[in-house]
N, C-alpha and C positions, 0 to 999 in steps of 0.2 A: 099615804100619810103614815101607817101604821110599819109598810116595810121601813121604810127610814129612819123613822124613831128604832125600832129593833135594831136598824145597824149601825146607829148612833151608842145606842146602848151595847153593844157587843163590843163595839169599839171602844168603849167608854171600860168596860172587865177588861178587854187586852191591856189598854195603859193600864189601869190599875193591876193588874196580875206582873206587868214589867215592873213597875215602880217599886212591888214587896220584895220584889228577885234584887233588886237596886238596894233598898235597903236591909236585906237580910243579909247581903253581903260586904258591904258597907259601915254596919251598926255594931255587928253582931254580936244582935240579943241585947244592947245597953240602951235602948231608947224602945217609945211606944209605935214609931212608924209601920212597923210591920203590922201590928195589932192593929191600927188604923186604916191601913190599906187592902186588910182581909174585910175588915167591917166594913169598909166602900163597897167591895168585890160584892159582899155579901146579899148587899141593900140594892145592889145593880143587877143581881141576879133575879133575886125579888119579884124587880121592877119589869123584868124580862120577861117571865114568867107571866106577870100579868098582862102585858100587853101582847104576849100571843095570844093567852086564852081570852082576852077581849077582843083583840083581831079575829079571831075563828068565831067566835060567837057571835060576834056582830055581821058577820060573813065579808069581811074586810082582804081575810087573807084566804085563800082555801087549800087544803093541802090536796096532793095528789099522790096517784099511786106509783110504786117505782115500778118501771116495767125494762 
C-alpha cells in the first residue's frame, strides 16, 4: 500500500516539475502558473516525505543495505 502511494506521489512531482518547465516557457514570467506549480511540487514533496517516514516506522517499508 505504502509503495504505491509513494510512486503515485513521485509520479504525481514529475507531472508537476513538467507542467512548470511548460509554463515557464510558455508564460514567461506573465502569469502565476509557475508559482503554482512549484507550490504543488512543494506540498507533494511534503507529502512524500511523510509517507516514507510512516512507511519505515510503521515497518511497512524496510530499507536495505547496498552491497
Amino acid at each position: 500500500m505504502f509503495k504505491t502511494l509513494i510512486i503515485i506521489n513521485l509520479a504525481l512531482i514529475l507531472a508537476s516539475l513538467a507542467s512548470g518547465v511548460i509554463f515557464l516557457a510558455r508564460d514567461n514570467g506573465k502569469t502565476l502558473r509557475v508559482v503554482q506549480s512549484l507550490t504543488v511540487r512543494i506540498a507533494l514533496s511534503a507529502t512524500l516525505i511523510i509517507l516514507l517516514l510512516t512507511g519505515y516506522y510503521s515497518g511497512a517499508i524496510q530499507p536495505h543495505a547496498i552491497s
